[in-house]
N, C-alpha and C positions, 0 to 999 in steps of 0.2 A: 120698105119702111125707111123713116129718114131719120137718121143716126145728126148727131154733131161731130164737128171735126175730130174731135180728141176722142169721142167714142169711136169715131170709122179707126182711127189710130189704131185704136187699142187691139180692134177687132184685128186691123192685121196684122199686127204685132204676134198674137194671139194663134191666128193661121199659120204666118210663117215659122213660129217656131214649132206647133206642131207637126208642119213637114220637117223640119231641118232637126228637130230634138233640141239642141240648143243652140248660142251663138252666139257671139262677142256685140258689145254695144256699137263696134265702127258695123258690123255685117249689117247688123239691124237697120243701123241710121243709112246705109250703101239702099238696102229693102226699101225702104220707105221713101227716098228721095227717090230710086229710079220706078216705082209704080205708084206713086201720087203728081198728079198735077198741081198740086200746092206744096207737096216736099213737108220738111220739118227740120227744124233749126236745132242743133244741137244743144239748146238750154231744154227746148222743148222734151225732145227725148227723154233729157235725163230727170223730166218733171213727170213725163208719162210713167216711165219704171218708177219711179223713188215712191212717187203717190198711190200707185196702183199693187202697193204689196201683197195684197191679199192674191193678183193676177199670173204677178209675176215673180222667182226669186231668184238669187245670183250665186252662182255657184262657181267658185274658181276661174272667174273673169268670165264666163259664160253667164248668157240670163234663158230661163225655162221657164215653161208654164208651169203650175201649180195645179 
């Protein structure tokens, strides 16, 4: 199935914190620039989480799945 960027994001966003449980915003933004070939700019990120609350929420500088 063919996803859009921001959706493939989210997805692994979504993955990776399911293995890790949680994780800081630099770990995440580390995630996704080193297993994407197009990466993600730090504004992006912080538009993926802030937009996607119902996905994701942040607890004590750590961000978790929902």
């Amino acid at each position: 199935m063919s996803y859009g960027r921001n959706k493939q994001k989210i997805l692994m966003i979504q993955d990776y914190l399911n293995d890790v449980g949680s994780a800081s915003y630099q770990q995440i933004y580390v995630h996704l620039n080193d297993n994407t070939y197009w990466g993600v700019s730090p504004g992006q990120l912080r538009n993926l989480l802030g937009k996607n609350v119902s996905k994701f929420v942040k607890q004590r500088q750590q961000w978790r799945n929902v």
